[in-house]
C-alpha positions in Angstrom: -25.8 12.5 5.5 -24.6 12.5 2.0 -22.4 15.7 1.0 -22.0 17.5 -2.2 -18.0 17.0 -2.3 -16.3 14.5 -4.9 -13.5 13.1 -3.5 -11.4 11.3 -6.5 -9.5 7.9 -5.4 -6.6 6.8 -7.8 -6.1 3.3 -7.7 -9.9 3.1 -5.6 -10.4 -0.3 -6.6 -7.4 -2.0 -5.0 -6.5 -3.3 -1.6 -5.8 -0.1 0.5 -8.0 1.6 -2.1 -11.0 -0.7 -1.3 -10.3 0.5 2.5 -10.2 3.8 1.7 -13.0 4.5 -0.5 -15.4 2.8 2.4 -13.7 5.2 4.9 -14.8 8.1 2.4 -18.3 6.9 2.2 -18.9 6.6 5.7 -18.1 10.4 6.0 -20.6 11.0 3.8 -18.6 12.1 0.9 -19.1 11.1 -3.5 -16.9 9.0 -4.3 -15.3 8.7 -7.6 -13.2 5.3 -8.4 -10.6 5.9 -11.4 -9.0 2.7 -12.5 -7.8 1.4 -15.8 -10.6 -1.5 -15.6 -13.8 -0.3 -14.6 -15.7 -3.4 -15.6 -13.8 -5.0 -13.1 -14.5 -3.3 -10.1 -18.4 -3.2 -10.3 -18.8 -4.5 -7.0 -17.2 -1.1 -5.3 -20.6 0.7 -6.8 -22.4 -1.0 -4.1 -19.8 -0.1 -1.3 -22.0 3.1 0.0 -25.7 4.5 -1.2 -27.6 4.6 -4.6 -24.9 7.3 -6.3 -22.4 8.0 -4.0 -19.5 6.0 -5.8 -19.0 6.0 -9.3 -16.1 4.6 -11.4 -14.5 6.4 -13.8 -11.6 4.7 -16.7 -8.7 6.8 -16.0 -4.6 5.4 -16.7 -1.9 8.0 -14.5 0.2 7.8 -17.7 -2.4 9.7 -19.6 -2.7 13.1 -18.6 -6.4 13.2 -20.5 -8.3 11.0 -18.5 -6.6 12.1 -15.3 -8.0 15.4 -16.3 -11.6 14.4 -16.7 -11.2 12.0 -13.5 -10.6 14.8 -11.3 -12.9 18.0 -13.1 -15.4 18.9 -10.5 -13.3 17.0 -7.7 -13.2 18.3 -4.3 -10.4 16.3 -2.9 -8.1 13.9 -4.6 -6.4 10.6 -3.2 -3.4 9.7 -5.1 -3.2 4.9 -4.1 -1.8 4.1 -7.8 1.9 2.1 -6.8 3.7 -1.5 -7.8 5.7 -3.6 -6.0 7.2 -5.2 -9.3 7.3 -3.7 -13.1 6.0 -5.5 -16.0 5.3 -4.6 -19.2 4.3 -1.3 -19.7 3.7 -0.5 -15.3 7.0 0.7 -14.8 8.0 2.6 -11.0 8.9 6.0 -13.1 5.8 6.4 -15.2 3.6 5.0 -12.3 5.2 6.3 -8.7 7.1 9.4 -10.6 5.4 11.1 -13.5 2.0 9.1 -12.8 2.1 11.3 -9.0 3.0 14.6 -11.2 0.0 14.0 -13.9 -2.2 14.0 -11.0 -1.4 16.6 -9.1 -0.8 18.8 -12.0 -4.3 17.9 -13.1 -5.9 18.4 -9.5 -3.8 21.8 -9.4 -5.3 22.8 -13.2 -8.6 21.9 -11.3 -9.2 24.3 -8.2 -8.8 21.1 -5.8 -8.7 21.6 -2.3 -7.5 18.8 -0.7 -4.7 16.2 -2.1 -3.7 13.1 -0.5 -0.2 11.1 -1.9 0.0 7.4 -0.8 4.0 7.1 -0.7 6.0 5.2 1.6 8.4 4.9 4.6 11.8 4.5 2.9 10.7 7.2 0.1 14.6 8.4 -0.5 15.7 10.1 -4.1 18.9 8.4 -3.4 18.1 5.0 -2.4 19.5 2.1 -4.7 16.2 0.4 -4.8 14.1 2.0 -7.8 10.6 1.6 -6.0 11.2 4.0 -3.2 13.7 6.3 -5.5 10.3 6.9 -7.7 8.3 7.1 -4.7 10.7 10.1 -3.2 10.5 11.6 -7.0 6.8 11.4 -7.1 6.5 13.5 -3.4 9.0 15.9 -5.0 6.2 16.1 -8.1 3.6 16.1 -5.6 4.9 19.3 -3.4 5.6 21.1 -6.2 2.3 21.2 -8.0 0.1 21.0 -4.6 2.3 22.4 -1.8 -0.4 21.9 0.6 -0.5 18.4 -0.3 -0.8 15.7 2.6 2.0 12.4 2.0 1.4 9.5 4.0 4.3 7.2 4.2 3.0 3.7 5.4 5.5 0.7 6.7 4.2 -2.7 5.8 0.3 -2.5 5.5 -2.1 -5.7 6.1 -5.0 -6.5 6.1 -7.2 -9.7 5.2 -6.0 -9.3 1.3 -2.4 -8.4 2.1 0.1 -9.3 0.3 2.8 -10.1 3.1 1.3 -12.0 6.0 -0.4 -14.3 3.3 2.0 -14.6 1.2 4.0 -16.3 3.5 1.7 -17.8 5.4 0.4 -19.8 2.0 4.8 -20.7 1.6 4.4 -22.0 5.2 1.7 -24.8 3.7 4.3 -26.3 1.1 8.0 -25.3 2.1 10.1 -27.0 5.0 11.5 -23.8 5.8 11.4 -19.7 5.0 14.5 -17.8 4.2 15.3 -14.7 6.9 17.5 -12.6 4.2 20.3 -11.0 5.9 19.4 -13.5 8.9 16.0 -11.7 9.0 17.3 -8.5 11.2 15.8 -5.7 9.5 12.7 -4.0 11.5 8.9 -3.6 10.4 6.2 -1.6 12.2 3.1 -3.3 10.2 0.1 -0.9 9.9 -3.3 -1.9 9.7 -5.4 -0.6 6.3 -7.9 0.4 8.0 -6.1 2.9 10.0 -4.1 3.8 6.5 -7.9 4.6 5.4 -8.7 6.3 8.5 -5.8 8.2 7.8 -6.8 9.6 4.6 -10.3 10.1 5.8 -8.9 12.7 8.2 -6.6 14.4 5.9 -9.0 15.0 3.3 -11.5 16.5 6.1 -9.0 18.9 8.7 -8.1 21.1 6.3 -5.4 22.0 9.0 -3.4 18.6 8.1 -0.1 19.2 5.8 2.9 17.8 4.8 4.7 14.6 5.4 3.2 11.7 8.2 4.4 8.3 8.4 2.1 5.7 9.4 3.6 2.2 11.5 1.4 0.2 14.6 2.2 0.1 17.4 4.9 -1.8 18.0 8.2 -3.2 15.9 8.9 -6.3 14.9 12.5 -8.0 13.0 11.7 -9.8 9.9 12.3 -12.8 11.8 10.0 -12.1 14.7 7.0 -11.3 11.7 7.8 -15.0 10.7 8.0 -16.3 13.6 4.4 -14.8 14.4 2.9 -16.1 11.5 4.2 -19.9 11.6 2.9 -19.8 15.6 -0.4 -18.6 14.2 -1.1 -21.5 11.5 0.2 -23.9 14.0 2.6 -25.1 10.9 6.5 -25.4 12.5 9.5 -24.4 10.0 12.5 -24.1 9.6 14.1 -20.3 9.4 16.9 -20.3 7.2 19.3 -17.1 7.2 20.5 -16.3 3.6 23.2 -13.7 2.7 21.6 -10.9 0.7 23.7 -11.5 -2.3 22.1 -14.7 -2.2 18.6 -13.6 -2.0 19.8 -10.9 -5.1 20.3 -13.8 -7.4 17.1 -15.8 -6.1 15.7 -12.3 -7.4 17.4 -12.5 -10.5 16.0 -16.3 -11.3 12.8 -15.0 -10.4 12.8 -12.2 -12.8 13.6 -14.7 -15.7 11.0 -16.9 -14.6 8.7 -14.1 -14.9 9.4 -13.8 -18.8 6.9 -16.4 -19.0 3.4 -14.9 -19.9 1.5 -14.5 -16.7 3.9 -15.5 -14.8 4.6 -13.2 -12.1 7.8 -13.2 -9.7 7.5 -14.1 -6.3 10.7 -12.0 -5.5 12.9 -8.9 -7.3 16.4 -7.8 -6.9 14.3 -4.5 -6.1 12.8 -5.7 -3.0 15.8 -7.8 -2.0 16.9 -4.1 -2.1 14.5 -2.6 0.2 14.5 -5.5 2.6 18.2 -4.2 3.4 16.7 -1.6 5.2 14.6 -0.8 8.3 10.9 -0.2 7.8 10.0 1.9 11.0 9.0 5.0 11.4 11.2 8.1 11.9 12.2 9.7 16.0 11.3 12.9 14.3 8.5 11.9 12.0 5.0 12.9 12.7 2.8 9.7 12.7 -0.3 8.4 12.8 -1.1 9.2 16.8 -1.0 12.8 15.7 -3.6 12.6 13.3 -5.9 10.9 16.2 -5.9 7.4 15.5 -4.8 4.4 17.5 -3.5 2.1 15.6 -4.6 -2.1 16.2 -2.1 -4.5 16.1 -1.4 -7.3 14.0 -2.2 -9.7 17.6 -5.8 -8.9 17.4 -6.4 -8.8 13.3 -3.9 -11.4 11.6 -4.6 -14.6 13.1 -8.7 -14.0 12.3 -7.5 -14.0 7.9 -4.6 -16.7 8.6 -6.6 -19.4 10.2 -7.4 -20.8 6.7 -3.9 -21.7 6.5 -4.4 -23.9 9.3 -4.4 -27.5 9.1 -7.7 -28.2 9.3 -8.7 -24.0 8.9 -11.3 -22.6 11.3 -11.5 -26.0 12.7 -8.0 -26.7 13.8 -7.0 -27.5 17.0 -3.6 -25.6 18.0 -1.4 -27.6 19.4 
């Protein structure tokens, strides 16, 4: 059954946000896509019934459209993050004030529910810019919608995801993947679908608030992640440890590389920051059993969107 309520997705037309707005749909809500390029995200018109989603042009670093994405909105979803600047997508006008336009807007607007996408690591102190502007932007978040719900998530996949394919496609070419700082920092991988179900559930139980951080089942090292994906593409490399300082200035290169028009870097000194640290969720934290999902695992999802890395894809035989 089709309800009245809008339900405003920020960033609606990228990977999680793709996840997302079906999750919305099938709970019957109006879905309204903001994005910078409508015209290129006609497809997600066809995601639920005749009407239910509709894409609006909106850009978080101008307060205007934001305005008239979320006017009539019942609940907002805040997706819009980057893993790497360039040009003018910068982590403090995106992550920071982008997070504060919105919620200000949705504030302005008599919204009733508000959903922030941050992430675990989220630290106003941290010496990696990305999750310094993702702690500023909950701080902007809280302050305009105190009864705001922030999702942290770990490492999300997913058949587009940018980790597990990532390196699985490196596997096809490279004799060997670098472990940076010998690959001991720990991961608890989330599937998007349950990042989706997630938001699906805050948006509806108006009795969800405040801060959940959202990891599978189970924790992995760096190491063990690539150790999983070479096993599942049946391609054997080497697994090279390499000092973080080295990895910094493999960072740097890549950064000047990425000067190049259209040329984007396949590694920062940012993330070489943030893959210092743990990615697991808090002791203390609430997480995503307490919103009443079981989480899959990446055992019974990965292997079905790496086989094309295979050999021979669907048709290889694993040795």
């Amino acid at each position: 059954m089709l309800r009245e309520d809008m339900i405003t997705v920020f960033g609606g037309s990228g990977f999680v946000g793709r996840y997302v707005v079906r999750a919305l749909v099938k709970k019957g809500y109006r879905v309204r896509v903001a994005t910078r390029r409508p015209h290129l995200a006609l497809d997600m018109k066809v995601t639920g019934v005749v009407g239910q989603v509709e894409l609006m042009q909106a850009n978080v670093r101008n307060p205007a459209s934001v305005a008239r994405a979320v006017a009539g909105a019942h609940g907002v979803v805040n997706l819009v993050g980057i893993l790497a600047e360039g040009g003018k997508q910068r982590f403090a006008s995106l992550q920071a004030k982008g997070a504060q336009n919105i919620a200000e807007a949705a504030a302005e607007a008599g919204v009733e529910r508000f959903v922030q996408i941050s992430a675990i690591g989220a630290d106003a102190d941290s010496a990696s810019r990305y999750a310094a502007t993702k702690a500023q932007g909950e701080a902007a978040v809280k302050a305009a919608f105190p009864g705001a719900v922030i999702l942290r998530p770990s490492i999300i996949f997913g058949t587009e995801d940018e980790f597990f394919n990532r390196f699985a496609n490196m596997a096809r070419y490279a004799p060997a993947l670098p472990l940076p700082g010998g690959g001991k920092m720990k991961m608890q991988p989330v599937f998007v679908g349950d990042v989706a179900a997630s938001v699906a559930t805050a948006i509806e139980n108006t009795a969800i608030s405040g801060v959940y951080e959202l990891g599978g089942p189970r924790t992995y090292t760096y190491k063990e992640l690539m150790e999983f994906i070479l096993k599942t593409i049946d391609r054997p490399r080497f697994l090279v440890p390499v000092p973080m300082f080295a990895m910094s200035l493999i960072g740097l290169a890549a950064e000047i590389a990425a000067i190049i028009p259209f040329v984007q870097p396949v590694l920062t000194r940012d993330q070489v920051t943030l893959l210092g640290e743990d990615n697991v969720v808090a002791s203390d934290a609430h997480g995503i059993g307490d919103l009443g999902i079981t989480p899959e695992t990446i055992e019974s999802i990965v292997p079905v969107y790496l086989e094309r890395y295979r050999r021979n894809g669907q048709f290889h035989e694993m040795a």
